[in-house]
C-alpha positions as CSV (number, residue, x, y, z in Angstrom):
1,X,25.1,43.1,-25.2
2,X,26.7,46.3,-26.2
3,X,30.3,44.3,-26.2
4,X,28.7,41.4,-28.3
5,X,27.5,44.1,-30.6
6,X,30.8,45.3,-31.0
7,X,32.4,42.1,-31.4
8,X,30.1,41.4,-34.5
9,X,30.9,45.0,-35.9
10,X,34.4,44.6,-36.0
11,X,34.5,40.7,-37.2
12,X,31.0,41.2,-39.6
13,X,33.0,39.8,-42.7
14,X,33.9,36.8,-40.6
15,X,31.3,36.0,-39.4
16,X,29.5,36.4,-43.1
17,X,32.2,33.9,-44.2
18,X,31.0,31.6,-42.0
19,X,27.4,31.9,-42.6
20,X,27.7,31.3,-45.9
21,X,30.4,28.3,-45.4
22,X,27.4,27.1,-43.1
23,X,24.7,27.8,-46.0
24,X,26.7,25.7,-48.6
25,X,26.9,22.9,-46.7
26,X,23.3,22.4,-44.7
27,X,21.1,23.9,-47.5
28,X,18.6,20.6,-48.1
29,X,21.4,18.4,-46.8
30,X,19.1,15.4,-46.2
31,X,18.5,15.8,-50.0
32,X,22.1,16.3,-50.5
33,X,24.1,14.2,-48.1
34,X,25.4,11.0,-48.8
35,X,23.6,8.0,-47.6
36,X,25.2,4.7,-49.0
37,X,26.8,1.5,-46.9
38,X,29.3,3.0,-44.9
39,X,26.8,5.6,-43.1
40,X,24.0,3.1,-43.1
41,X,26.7,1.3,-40.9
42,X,27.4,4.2,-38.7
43,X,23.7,4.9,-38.4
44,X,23.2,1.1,-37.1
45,X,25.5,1.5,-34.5
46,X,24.1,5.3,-33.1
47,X,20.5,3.1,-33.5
48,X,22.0,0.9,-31.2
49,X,24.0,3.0,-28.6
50,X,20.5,5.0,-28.4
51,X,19.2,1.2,-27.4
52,X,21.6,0.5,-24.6
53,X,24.4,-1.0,-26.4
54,X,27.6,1.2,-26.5
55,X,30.7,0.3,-28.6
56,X,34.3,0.0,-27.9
57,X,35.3,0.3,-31.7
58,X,34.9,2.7,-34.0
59,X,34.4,2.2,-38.1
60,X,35.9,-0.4,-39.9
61,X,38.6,0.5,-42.5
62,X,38.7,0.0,-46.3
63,X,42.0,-2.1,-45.3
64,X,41.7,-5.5,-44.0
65,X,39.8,-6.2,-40.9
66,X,41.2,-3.0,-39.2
67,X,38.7,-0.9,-36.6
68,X,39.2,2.5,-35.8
69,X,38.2,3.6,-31.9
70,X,34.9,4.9,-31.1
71,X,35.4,8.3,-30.5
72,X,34.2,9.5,-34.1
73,X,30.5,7.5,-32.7
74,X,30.4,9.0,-29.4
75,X,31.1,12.8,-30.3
76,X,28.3,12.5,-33.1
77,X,26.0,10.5,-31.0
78,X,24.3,14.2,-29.7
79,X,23.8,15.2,-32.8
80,X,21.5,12.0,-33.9
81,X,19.7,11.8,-30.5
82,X,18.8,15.5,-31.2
83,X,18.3,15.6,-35.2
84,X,17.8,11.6,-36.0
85,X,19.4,9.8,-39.5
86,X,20.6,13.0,-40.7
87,X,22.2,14.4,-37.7
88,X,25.1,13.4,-37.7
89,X,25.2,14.9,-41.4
90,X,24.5,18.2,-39.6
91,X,26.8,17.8,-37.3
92,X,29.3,17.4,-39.8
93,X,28.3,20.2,-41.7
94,X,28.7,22.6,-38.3
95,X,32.3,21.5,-38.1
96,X,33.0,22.2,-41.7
97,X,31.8,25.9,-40.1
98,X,34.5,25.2,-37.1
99,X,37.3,24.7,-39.3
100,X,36.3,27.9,-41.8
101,X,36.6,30.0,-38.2
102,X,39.6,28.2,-36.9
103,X,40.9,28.9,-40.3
104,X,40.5,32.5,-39.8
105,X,41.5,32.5,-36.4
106,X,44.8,31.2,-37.0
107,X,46.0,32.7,-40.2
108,X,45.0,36.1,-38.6
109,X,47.3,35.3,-35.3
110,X,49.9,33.7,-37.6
111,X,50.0,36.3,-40.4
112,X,47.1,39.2,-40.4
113,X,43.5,39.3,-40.9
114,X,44.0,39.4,-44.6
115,X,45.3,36.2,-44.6
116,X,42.7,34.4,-42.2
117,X,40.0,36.0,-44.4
118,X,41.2,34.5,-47.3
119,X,42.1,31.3,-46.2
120,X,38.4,30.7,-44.4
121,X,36.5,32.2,-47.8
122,X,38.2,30.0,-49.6
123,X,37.5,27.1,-47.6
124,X,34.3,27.8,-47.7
125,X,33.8,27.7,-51.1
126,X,35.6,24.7,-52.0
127,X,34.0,22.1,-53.5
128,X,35.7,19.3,-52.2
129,X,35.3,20.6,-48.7
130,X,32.0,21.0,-49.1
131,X,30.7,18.1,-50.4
132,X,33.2,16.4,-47.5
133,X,31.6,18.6,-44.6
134,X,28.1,17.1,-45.9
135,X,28.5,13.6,-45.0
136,X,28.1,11.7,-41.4
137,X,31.7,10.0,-42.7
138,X,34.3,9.6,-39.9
139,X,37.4,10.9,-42.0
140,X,35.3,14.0,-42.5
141,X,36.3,15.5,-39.2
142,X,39.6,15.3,-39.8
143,X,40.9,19.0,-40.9
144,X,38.9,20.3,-37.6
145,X,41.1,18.2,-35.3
146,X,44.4,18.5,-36.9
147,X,44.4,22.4,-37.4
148,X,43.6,22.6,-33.8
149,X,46.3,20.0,-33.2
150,X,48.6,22.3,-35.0
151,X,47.3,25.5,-33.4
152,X,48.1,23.3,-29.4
153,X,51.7,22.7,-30.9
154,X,52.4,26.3,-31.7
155,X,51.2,27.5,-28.5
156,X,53.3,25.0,-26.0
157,X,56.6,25.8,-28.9
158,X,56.0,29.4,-28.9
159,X,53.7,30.1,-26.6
160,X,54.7,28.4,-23.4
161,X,51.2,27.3,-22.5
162,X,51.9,23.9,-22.3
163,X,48.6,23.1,-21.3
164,X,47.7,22.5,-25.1
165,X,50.6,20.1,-24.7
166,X,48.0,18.0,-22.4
167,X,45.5,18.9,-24.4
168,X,47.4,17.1,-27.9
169,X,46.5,13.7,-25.9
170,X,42.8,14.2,-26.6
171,X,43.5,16.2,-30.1
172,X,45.6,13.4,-32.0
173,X,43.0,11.0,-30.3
174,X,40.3,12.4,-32.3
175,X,42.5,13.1,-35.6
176,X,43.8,9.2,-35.4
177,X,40.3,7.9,-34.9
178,X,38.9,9.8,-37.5
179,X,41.3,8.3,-40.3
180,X,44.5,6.5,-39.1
181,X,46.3,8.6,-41.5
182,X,45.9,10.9,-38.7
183,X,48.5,8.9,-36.9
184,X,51.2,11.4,-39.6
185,X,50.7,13.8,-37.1
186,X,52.1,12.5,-34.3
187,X,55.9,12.4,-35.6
188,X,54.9,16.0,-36.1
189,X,54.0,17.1,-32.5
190,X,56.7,14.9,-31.3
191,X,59.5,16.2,-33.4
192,X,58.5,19.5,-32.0
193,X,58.0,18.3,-28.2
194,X,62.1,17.4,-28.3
195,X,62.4,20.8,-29.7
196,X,60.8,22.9,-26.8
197,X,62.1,20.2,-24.6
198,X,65.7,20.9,-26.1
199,X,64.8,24.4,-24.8
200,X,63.9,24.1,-21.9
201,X,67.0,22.4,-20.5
202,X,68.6,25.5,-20.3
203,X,65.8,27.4,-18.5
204,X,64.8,26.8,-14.9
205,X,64.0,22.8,-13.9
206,X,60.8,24.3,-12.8
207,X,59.8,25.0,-16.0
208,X,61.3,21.5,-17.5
209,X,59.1,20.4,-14.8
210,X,55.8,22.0,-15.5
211,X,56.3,21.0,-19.4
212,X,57.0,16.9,-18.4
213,X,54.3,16.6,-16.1
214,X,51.8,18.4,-19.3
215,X,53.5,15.6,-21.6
216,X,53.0,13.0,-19.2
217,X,49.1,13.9,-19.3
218,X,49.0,13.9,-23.1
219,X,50.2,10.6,-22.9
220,X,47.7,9.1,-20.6
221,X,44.7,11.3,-22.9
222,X,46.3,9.6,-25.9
223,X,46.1,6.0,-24.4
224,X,42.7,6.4,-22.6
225,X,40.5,7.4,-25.4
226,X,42.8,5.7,-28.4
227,X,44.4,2.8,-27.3
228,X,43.5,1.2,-24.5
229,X,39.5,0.9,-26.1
230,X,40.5,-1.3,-29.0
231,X,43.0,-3.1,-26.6
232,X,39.9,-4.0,-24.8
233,X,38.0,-5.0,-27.5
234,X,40.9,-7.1,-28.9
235,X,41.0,-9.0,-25.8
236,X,37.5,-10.2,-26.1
237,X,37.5,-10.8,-29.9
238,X,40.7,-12.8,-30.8
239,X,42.8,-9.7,-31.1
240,X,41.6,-8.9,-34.5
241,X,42.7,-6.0,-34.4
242,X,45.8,-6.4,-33.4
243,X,46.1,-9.3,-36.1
244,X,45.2,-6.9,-39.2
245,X,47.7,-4.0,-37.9
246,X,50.6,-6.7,-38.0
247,X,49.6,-8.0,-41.2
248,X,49.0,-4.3,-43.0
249,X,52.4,-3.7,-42.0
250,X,54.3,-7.0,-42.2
251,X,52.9,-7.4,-46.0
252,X,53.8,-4.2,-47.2
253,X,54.6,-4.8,-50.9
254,X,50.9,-3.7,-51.4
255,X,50.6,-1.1,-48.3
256,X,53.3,0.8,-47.2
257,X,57.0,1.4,-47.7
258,X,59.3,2.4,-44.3
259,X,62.4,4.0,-46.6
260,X,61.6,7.7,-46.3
261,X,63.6,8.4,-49.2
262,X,61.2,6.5,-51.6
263,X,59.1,8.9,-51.0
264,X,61.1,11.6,-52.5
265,X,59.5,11.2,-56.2
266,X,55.8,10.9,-55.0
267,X,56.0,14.6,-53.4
268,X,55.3,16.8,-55.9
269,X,52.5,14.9,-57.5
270,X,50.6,14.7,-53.9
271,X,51.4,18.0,-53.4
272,X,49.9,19.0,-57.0
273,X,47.3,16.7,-55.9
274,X,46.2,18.4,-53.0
275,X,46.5,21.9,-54.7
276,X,44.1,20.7,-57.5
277,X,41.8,18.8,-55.4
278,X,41.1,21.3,-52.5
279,X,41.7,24.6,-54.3
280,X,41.3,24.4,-58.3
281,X,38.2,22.6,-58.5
282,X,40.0,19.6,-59.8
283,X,40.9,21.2,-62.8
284,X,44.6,20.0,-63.8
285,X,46.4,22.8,-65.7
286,X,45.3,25.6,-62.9
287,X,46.0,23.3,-60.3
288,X,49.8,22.7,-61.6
289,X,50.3,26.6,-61.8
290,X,49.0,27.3,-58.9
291,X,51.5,24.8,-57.1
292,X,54.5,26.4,-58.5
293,X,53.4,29.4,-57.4
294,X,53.0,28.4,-54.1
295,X,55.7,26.7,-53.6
296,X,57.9,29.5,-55.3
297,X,56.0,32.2,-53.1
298,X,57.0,29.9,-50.0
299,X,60.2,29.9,-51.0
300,X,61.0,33.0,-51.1
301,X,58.2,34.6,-48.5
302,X,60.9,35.0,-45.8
303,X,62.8,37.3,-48.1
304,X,59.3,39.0,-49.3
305,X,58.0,39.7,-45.6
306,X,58.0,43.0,-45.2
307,X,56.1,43.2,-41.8
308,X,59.2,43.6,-39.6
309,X,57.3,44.2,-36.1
310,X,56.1,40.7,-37.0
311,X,58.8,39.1,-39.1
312,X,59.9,36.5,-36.4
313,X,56.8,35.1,-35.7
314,X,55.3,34.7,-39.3
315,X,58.5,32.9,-40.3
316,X,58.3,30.8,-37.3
317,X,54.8,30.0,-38.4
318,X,55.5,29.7,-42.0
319,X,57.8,26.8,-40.9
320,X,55.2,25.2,-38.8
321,X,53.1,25.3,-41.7
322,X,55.7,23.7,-44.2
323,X,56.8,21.3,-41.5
324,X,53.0,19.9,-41.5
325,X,53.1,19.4,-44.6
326,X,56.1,18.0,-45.6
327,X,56.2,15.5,-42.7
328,X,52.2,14.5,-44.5
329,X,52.9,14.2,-47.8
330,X,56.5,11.7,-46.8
331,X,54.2,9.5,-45.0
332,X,51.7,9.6,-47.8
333,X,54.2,9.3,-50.2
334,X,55.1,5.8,-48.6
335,X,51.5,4.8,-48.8
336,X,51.2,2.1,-52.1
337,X,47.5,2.4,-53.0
338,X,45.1,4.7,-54.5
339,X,44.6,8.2,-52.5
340,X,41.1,9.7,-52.2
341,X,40.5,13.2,-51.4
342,X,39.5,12.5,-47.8
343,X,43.0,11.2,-47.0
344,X,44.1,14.8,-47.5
345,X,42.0,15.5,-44.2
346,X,44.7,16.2,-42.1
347,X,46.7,18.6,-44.6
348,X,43.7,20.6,-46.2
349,X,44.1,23.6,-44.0
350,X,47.6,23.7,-45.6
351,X,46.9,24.6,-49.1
352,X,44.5,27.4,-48.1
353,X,46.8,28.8,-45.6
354,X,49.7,28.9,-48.0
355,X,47.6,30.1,-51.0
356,X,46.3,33.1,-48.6
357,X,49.9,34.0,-47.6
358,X,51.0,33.6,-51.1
359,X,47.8,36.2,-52.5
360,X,48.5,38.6,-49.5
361,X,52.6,38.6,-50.5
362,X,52.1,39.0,-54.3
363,X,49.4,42.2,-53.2
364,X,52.4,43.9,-51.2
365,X,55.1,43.7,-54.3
366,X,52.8,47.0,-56.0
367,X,50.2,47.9,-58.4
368,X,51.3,45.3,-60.9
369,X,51.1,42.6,-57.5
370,X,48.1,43.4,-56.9
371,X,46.5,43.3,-60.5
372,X,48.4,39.8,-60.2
373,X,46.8,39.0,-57.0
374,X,43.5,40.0,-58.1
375,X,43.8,37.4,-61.3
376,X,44.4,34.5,-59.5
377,X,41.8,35.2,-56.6
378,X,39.3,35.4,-59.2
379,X,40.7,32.4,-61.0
380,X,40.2,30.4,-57.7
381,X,36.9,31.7,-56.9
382,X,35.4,31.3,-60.3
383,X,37.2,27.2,-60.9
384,X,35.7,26.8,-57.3
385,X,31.6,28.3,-58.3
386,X,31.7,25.9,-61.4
387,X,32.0,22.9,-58.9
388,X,30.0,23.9,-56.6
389,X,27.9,20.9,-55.7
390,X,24.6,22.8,-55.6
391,X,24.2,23.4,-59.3
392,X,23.5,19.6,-59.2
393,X,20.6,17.6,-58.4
394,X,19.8,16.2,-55.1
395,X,20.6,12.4,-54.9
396,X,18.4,11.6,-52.6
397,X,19.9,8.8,-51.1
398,X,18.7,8.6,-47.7
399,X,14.9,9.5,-48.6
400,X,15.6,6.8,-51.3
401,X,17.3,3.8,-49.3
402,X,14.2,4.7,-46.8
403,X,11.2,4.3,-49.5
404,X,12.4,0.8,-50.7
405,X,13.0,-0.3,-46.9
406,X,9.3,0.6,-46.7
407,X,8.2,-1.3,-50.0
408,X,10.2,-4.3,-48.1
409,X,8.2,-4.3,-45.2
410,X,4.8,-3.8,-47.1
411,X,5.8,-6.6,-49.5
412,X,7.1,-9.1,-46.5
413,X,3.5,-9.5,-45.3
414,X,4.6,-9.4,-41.5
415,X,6.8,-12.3,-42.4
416,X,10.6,-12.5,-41.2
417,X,13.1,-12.5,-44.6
418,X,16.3,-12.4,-45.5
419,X,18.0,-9.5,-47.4
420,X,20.8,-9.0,-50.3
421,X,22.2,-6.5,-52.3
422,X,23.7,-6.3,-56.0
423,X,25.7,-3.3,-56.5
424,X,29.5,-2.4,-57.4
425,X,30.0,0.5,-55.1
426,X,27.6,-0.2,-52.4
427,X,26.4,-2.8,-49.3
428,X,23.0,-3.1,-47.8
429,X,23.3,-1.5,-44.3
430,X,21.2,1.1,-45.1
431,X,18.3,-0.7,-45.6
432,X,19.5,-3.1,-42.6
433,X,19.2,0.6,-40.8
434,X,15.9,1.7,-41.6
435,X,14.5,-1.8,-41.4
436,X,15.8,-2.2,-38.0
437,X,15.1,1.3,-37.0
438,X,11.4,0.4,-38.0
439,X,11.3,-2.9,-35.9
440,X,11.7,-5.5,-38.7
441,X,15.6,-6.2,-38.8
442,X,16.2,-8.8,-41.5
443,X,18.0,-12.2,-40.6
444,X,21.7,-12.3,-41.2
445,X,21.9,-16.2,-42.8
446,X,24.8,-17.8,-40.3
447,X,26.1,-20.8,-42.6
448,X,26.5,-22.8,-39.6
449,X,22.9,-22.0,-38.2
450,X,20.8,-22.1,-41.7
451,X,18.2,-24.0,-40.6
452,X,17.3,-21.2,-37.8
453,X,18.3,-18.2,-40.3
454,X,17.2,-19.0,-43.4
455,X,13.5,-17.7,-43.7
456,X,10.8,-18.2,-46.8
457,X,11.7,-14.9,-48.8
458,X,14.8,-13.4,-50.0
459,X,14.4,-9.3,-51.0
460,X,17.2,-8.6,-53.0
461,X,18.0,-4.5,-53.7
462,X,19.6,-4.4,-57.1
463,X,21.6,-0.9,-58.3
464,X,22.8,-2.4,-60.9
465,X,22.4,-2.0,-64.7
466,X,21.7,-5.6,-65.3
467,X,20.8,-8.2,-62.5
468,X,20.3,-11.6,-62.3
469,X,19.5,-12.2,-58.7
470,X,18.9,-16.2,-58.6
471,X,22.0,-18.2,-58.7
472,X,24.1,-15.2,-57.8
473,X,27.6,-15.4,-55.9
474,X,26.2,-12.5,-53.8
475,X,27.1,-14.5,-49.9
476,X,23.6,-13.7,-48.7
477,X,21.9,-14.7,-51.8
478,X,23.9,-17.9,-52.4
479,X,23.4,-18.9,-48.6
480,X,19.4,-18.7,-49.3
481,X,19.7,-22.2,-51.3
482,X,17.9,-22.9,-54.5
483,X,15.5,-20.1,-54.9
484,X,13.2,-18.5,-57.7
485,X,11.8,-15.1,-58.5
486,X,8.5,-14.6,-57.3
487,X,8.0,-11.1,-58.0
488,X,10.2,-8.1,-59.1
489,X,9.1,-4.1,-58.6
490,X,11.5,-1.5,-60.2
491,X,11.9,2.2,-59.3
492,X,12.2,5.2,-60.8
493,X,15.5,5.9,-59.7
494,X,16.4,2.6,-61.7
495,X,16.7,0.7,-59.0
496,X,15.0,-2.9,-58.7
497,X,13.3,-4.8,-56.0
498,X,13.0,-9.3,-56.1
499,X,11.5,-11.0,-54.0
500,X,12.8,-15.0,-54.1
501,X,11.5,-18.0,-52.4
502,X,12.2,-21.2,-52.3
503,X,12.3,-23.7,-54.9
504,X,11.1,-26.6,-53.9
C-alpha cells in the first residue's frame, strides 16, 4: 500500500492527465457517441457472437468488397457482454486513456518527463482524438496499437529484448485489422529488423540466434491472427476477399500509385494535415505555423540537445520518430482518394511527440525561449478548448435509432415487415440491431426468393430533408413491388417514419 501511495505521489500529474483524458471522453458517452450504420453493423455482429455465432472476418471497408480480420470484434466483444450497445463505445474511450499513458510513458523514456507530460496533456485535449476515442469504430484503436508497435521496435533495436520482436506479430496484427493502413507499418519494423539483424552478424551466433528464432514467432503471430482467418473465410466464400485486394491494386488509377517518388509533392500537405487536424483544432493558419516550426525544431534538435548524459539516445529516438513518420505519410501520399482524420491513426502519436520535444527545446534556449514556449502552449491549449466536443449538444444517436426501432415494432402489430432507409450518409443496421436485439429482425427481400421475403408492410426510416419513399430506387424499397403509403409519423429530431403496403 505504502509503495502504491508513493507511486501516485510521485506520478500525481500523470495520473490527473489521464483522469481527465478519461473524463472528456466517457462523460454521457451514450449521449455522445456515434451510433450510425457502420456501428449498428458492428453491434449486429457482437449480438450475434453473444448468440453462438463467431466470425472469421472483421469490418467491411469503405473500398470495394474488402473485409478486415476479426480481431477488432473479438477484443471489444468483453466490453459489450459486460456494458451492452454502448460498450464497446467505453471500451474505446479507455484506450483513448491507454494511449494518453503510453504517450507519457514513452516520451518520458525517450526524452524526459517534460516531454511525456506534454505530449499525453495534449492528447488528451485534442479534439479530434477525442471525439475518435468515443466511438465503437474499428480504426479508432489504431494510435494504441501502433505507438506500442513502435515502443516493441525500439526495445528489440536498442534494447536487445527481442521478445517485443515476437511480440510485433500480435502488435501489427491488431494495427492492420484495425485499418489496413496499418499495413504502413510493417516496412517500418522491417526496415529496422535488417538493421539489428545487420548488427548482430558481428556479435555472437548465439545472439543472431536468439533474435531469428523471436522473428520467426512474430511471423507465425502475424499469420495466425491476420492472415490465415480471412484465408479461411475466402475459401468458403469464393475468395472474395482475395478478389477485391487484386482488383484495389490492379486498378490503381483511382487507388494507389507504387512510384514512391510521386509521393514527394503530397508530403507537406499530409504533414500540414495532420498538424492541423490533431493539434490546432483544425484551424488552418495555426496549423501551417505550427508545422514549420516543427519541422524547423526537428531539424535542428540534434544540434539544440543540450542533455549530453542522454544525447545518444534522444537522437536515436528522434530518428525512430521521423522514420515513422516519413515512411506514413510516403505511403499515404501514394494513396489517390480523400483522407479522413482516422487514416492518421497510426501517425497521431507523432505530431504530439514532436510538438512536446519541440516546446521543451524552445524552453531550454532562455528567458525569451521560454516566453516563446509559453505562447504557443497556450495557443494550442486554447485552439484545442474551442473544439472541444462538449460545448456541443448530445446527438443522441443511439437513444434515437432505438426509439424509432420501438415505434416499428408497436406500429408492425406483431406482423413480420420489411425495412428501408432514405438517407445520404447513413444505412439501416442500426435499426436492423435493435430490432433484432428485441426479437423482431426484419426480412432482408432476396430477389430470387420474393415470394418467401416479401411481407405485407414496408417501414421505411427517412433522414432526409425531402422524401418520397414510394417508387424510390432505394434496393429494399424497389424490391417491395408496387406499394402505397399507408401512414407516415415524423419525429422531432426531423426524422420520418412510412409505413407502405401493397397496392393491389
Amino acid at each position: 500500500m505504502i509503495k502504491i501511495l508513493s507511486i501516485l505521489k510521485k506520478n500525481w500529474l500523470i495520473f490527473l492527465i489521464i483522469a481527465l483524458a478519461l473524463g472528456l471522453r466517457l462523460y454521457r458517452l451514450p449521449s455522445y457517441m456515434t451510433f450510425l450504420g457502420d456501428e449498428g453493423r458492428d453491434a449486429l455482429v457482437w449480438l450475434r457472437m453473444t448468440r453462438g455465432k463467431l466470425t472469421l472476418i472483421g469490418p467491411q471497408t469503405s473500398i470495394g468488397n474488402m473485409y478486415l480480420g476479426p480481431l477488432f470484434y473479438y477484443l471489444m466483444l468483453p466490453f459489450y457482454l459486460l456494458l451492452g450497445t454502448a460498450g464497446p463505445s467505453i471500451g474505446m474511450a479507455l484506450f483513448g486513456g491507454g494511449t494518453t499513458f503510453l504517450l507519457w510513458f514513452v516520451g518520458k523514456e525517450w526524452f524526459s518527463q517534460k516531454v511525456g507530460l506534454l505530449a499525453a496533456f495534449l492528447y488528451a485535449l485534442s479534439p479530434v482524438a477525442i471525439v475518435l476515442s468515443r466511438s465503437a469504430w474499428n480504426p479508432n484503436i489504431m494510435p494504441f496499437f501502433a505507438l506500442l508497435s513502435v515502443w516493441g521496435v525500439w526495445q528489440f533495436w536498442q534494447e536487445g529484448n527481442f521478445i517485443w520482436l515476437a511480440a510485433e506479430g500480435v502488435l501489427l496484427s491488431f494495427a492492420v485489422q484495425s485499418h489496413y493502413l496499418g499495413l504502413l507499418l510493417v516496412p517500418f519494423v522491417g526496415a529496422f529488423f535488417i538493421i539489428k539483424l545487420i548488427s548482430l552478424k558481428k556479435t555472437k551466433a548465439k545472439k543472431l540466434k536468439k533474435f531469428l528464432i523471436h522473428f520467426a514467432l512474430c511471423l507465425l503471430a502475424f499469420v495466425v491472427l491476420t492472415i490465415l482467418p480471412l484465408v479461411w473465410f475466402d475459401l468458403r466464400h469464393q475468395f472474395i476477399n482475395y478478389q477485391a485486394f487484386y482488383k484495389f491494386f490492379s486498378e490503381r488509377q483511382t487507388t494507389v500509385d507504387f512510384k514512391a517518388y510521386k509521393a514527394i509533392p503530397n508530403l507537406w500537405p499530409l504533414w500540414q494535415m495532420l498538424v492541423s487536424r490533431f493539434l490546432t483544432g483544425k484551424n488552418a493558419v495555426a496549423g501551417f505555423w505550427i508545422s514549420v516550426l516543427l519541422l524547423i525544431s526537428t531539424a535542428f534538435s540534434v544540434y539544440l540537445d543540450e542533455m549530453k548524459k542522454k544525447a545518444r539516445e534522444n537522437k536515436q529516438a528522434l530518428f525512430l520518430i521521423c522514420s515513422w513518420l516519413l515512411v506514413g505519410l510516403i505511403g499515404m501520399g501514394l494513396y489517390k482518394q480523400h483522407i479522413y482524420d482516422h487514416y492518421f491513426g497510426f501517425l497521431f502519436p507523432t505530431a504530439f511527440l514532436l510538438v512536446a520535444l519541440t516546446l521543451e527545446k524552445i524552453w531550454e534556449l532562455g528567458k525569451m525561449g521560454r516566453v516563446f514556449a509559453f505562447l504557443i502552449f497556450f495557443l494550442l491549449l486554447g485552439l484545442s478548448l474551442a473544439e472541444i466536443p462538449l460545448r456541443y449538444p448530445p446527438n443522441q444517436q443511439m437513444q434515437r435509432t432505438a426509439e424509432i426501432s420501438k415505434k416499428i415494432i408497436e406500429y408492425s402489430g406483431g406482423k413480420s415487415f420489411n425495412l428501408g432507409m432514405i438517407a445520404k450518409q447513413n444505412y439501416d443496421a442500426g435499426y436492423r440491431y435493435f430490432l433484432e436485439k428485441w426479437g423482431y429482425q426484419p426480412l432482408s427481400i432476396d430477389a430470387q426468393k420474393a415470394a418467401s421475403t416479401i411481407t405485407q408492410q414496408l417501414f421505411v426510416v427517412c433522414e432526409e430533408e425531402v422524401c418520397q419513399p414510394i417508387g424510390h430506387p432505394q434496393a429494399e424499397i424497389a424490391n417491395f413491388g408496387w406499394a402505397k403509403l399507408d401512414k407516415e409519423w415524423e419525429f422531432s429530431w426531423e426524422v420520418k417514419l412510412y409505413r407502405l403496403v401493397h397496392n393491389d
